[in-house]
Every structure is written in structure tokens, then in C-alpha cells.
C-alpha positions in Angstrom: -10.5 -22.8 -4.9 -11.9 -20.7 -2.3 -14.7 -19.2 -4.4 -15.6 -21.4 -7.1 -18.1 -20.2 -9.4 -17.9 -19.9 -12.8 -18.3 -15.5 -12.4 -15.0 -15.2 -9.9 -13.2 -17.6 -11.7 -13.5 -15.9 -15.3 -12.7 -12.7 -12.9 -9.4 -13.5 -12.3 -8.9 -16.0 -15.1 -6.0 -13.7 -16.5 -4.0 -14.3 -13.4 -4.8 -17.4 -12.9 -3.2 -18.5 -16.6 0.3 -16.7 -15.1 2.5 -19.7 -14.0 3.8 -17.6 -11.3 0.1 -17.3 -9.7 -2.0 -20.2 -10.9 -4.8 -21.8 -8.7 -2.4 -21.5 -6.0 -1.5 -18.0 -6.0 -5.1 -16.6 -6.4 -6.0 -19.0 -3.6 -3.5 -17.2 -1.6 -4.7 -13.6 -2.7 -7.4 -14.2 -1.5 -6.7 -15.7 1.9 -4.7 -12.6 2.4 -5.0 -9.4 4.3 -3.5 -6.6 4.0 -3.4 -3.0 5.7 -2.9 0.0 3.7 -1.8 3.3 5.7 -2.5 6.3 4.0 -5.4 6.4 0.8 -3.9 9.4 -1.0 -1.6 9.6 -4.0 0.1 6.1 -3.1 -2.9 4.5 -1.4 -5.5 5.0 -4.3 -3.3 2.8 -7.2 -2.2 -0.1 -4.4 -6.2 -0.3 -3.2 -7.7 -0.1 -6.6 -4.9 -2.9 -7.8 -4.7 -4.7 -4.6 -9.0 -5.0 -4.8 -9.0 -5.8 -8.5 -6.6 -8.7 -7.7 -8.7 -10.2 -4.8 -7.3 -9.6 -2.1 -9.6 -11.1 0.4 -9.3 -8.5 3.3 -8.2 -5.3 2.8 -7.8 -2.4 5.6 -8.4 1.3 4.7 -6.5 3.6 7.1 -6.5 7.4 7.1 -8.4 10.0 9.1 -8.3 13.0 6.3 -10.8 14.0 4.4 -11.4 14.6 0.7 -10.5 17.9 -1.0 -10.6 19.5 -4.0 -6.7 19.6 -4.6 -6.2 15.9 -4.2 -8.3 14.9 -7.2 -5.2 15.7 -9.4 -3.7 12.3 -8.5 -5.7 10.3 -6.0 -8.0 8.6 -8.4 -10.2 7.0 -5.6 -12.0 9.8 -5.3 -14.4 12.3 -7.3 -15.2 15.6 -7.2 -18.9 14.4 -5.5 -16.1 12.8 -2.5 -14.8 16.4 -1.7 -15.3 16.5 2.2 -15.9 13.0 2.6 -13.5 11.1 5.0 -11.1 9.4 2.5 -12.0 6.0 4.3 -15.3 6.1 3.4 -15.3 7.1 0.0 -12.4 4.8 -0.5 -14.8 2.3 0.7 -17.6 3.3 -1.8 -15.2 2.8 -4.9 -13.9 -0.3 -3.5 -16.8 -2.4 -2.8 -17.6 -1.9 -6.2 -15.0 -3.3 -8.0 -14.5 -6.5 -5.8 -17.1 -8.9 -3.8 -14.7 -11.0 -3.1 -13.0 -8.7 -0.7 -14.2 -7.0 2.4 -13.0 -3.9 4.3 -12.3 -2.9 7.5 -12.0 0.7 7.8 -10.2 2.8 10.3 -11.0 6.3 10.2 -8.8 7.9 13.1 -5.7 6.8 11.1 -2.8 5.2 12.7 -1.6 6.6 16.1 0.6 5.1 18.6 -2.3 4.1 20.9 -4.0 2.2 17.9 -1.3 0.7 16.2 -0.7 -2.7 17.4 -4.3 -3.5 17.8 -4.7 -2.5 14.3 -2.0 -4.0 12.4 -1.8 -7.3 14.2 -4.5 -8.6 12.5 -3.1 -8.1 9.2 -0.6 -10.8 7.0 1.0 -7.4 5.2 1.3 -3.6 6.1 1.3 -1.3 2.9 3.0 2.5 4.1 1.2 4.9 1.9 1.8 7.8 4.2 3.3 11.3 4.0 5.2 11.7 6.9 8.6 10.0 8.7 6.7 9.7 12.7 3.7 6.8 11.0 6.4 4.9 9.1 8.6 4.9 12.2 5.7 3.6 13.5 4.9 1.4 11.4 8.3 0.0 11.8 8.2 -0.6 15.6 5.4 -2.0 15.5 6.3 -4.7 12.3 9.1 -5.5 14.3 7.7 -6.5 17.3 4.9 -8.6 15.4 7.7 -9.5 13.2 5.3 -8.7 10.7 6.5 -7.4 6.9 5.9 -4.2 5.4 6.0 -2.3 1.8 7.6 1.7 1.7 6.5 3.9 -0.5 7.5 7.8 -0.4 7.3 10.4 -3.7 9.3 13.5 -3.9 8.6 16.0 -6.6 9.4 13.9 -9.8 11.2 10.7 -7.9 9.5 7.7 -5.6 11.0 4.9 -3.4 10.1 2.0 -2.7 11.4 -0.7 0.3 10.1 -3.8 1.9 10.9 -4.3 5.6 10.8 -7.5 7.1 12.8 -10.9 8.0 16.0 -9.4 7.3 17.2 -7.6 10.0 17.6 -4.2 7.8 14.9 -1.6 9.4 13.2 1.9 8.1 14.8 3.1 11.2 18.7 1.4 10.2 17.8 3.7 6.6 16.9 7.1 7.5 18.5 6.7 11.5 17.6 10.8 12.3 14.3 9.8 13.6 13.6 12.7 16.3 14.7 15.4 13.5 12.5 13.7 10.7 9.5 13.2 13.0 9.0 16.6 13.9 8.9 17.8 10.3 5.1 17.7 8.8 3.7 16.2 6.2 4.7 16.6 2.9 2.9 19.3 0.5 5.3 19.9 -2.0 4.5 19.5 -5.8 3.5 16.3 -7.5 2.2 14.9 -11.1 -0.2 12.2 -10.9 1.6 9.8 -12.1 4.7 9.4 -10.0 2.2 8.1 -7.2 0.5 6.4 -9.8 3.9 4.5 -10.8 4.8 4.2 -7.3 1.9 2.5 -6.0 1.4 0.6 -8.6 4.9 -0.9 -8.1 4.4 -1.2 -4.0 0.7 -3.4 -5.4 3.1 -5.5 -7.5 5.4 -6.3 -4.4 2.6 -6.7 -2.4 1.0 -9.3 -4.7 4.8 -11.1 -5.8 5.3 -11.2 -1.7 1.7 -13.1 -1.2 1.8 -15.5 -3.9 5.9 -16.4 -3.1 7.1 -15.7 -6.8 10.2 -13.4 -8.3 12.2 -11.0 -6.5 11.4 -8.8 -4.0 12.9 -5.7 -2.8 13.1 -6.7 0.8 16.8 -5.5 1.5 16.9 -3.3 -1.5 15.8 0.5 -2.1 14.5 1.2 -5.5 14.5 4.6 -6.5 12.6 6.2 -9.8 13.4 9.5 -11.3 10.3 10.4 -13.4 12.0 13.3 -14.8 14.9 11.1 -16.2 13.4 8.2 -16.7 16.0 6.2 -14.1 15.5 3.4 -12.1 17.9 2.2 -9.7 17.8 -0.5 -7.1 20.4 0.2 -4.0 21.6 -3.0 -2.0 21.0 -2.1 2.0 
């Protein structure tokens, strides 16, 4: 393996022993690098997974700053974070848990002048944003590097999740009302913890399933969870 001591290989001995990952697929974990957009309610679960997995290169994207209403469900963070740029404090956490990853961190977020610089150097894009004008974004930009990407959105009590990429189907071909949707702002309606906690631990599980080349993936499907309910449905696109 890339990193063969006897402390990183007990680390991830309990993926390792998974037939779908092996030698192989932690080999490939940690190769990989990935760029996650967004280090709030979604972002926090798929980084703290993502790291704990060994990823080897992981991006942390997002120009806000910590505040005291986040803490109820972006578990990156503290109540000692509150006012720290979530890229830095996401970094803190991170570096903790994992020395076999490293992080690049972009603090001015993703903007239209940035983008392609940004995500061309990653193998996968992970959208944890809260608004439509990045993930269009994100989705011009994926295509023309015909690189793949994983969406994640929460609404109240209900998430979805899509992967973009190498079939033709686009963010854009799924919500096609892109001026309208751009122009509305961010999203700040209510939320429990864990519907981002369920959602981005799902998008971390695609993320990982898509790196290592095992199961089923949702690239060309749109799965949608109703907390409230307790539905889950996948939608062929």
C-alpha cells in the first residue's frame, strides 16, 4: 500500500476487511482528491467521513464564517469556532482526525473567476452548498472538465441527493429555470441536525462507492428522503 505501517494499516483495517474495498480500494482512497463546496450542515458529515476514510487530498471551500446558530447541526465546529472562517476551523478538526490526508483550503469560496482553477485539480467535486447560482456552477464547470460531481440539497425535513457526471443528464437538464433560481438567496429556512447529518453522510458514501468502483451509484438517479415520513425514493432521470 501507499502507507504501510503497522499504525495506518490497523487505522483503516475495518475497511480494508470489506471485499468491496480491500487493499485496493483503500489504495484508491487515498490516491484520491476531492473538493467539497460548502462546510455547513452537508459539508461537516461528508469531511469528517470523507477524512476518517483517508482520503488523501481533500479541499475545504467556503468563505463564511462561524456563528452561533450553525452549531445546531454543523458538527465541525464548537462554540470556541464562532467567528472563525469555517475553512479554518474546518481545518483544525480535520487535521486531527487524519495524517494521512492533507488540505487545501480555499477561503473566498467558489466564484465564477475561481472556479476552474480550483476544481480542475480535483478527481471528485462534492456540492455542499445552499444556493442554485454555485451548483450551476459547479455544473458548467464539471462539464467542461468532464469531471463528476455529488448533489446534495435539504429542505425542511427532506434531502436529495444526485451524481452528475459521464451520462449526459446535467443539474441544469433537472432544475432547467436557472436565471429564476439564481437570483433567489441562500437558503435559511428551518432544519434538524440530522437531515444534513443523513444527507451528507449518504453524499460521503457515494463519494467513497464512486472512488473505490463498487455498488450502485446514483449517477442518473435523484434520491429523495422525507425525514418526517421516513420515505426514501430513488427517481430514474
Amino acid at each position: 500500500m501507499m502507507y504501510k505501517d503497522r499504525l495506518v494499516m490497523e487505522r483503516y483495517s475495518r475497511q480494508i476487511m470489506l471485499p468491496e474495498i480491500g487493499v485496493e480500494g483503500q489504495e484508491r482512497l487515498l490516491k484520491a482528491s476531492v473538493l467539497i463546496v460548502g462546510l455547513g450542515g452537508l459539508g461537516s458529515p461528508v469531511a469528517l467521513y470523507l477524512t476518517g476514510a483517508g482520503i488523501g487530498r481533500i479541499g475545504l471551500c467556503d468563505s463564511d464564517i462561524v456563528s452561533i446558530s450553525n452549531l445546531q447541526r454543523q458538527i465541525l465546529y464548537s462554540e470556541q469556532s464562532e467567528g472563525w472562517p469555517k475553512a479554518d476551523s474546518a481545518y483544525q478538526r480535520l487535521s486531527g482526525l487524519s495524517s494521512a490526508t492533507s488540505f487545501d483550503i480555499w477561503k473566498d469560496g467558489l466564484t465564477p473567476e475561481n472556479a476552474e482553477d480550483i476544481i480542475s485539480g480535483y478527481d471528485l467535486v462534492v456540492d455542499c452548498t445552499d444556493n442554485h447560482a454555485v451548483r450551476y456552477l459547479i455544473d458548467d464547470i464539471c462539464l467542461k472538465l468532464d469531471k463528476t460531481w455529488i448533489y446534495g440539497a435539504i429542505e425542511g425535513l427532506e434531502g436529495r441527493i444526485s451524481t452528475f457526471g459521464r451520462n449526459g443528464f446535467r443539474y441544469t437538464d433537472l432544475y432547467p429555470d436557472r436565471e429564476m433560481l439564481s437570483a433567489i438567496p441562500k437558503a435559511y429556512g428551518g432544519v434538524i441536525g440530522p437531515v444534513p447529518g443523513i444527507i451528507g453522510s449518504l453524499q460521503a458514501s457515494e463519494a467513497i462507492k464512486l472512488i473505490c468502483g463498487f455498488g450502485k451509484t446514483l449517477i442518473g438517479k435523484l434520491l429523495i428522503f422525507n425525514l418526517k415520513d421516513i420515505t426514501l425514493k430513488i427517481l430514474e432521470l
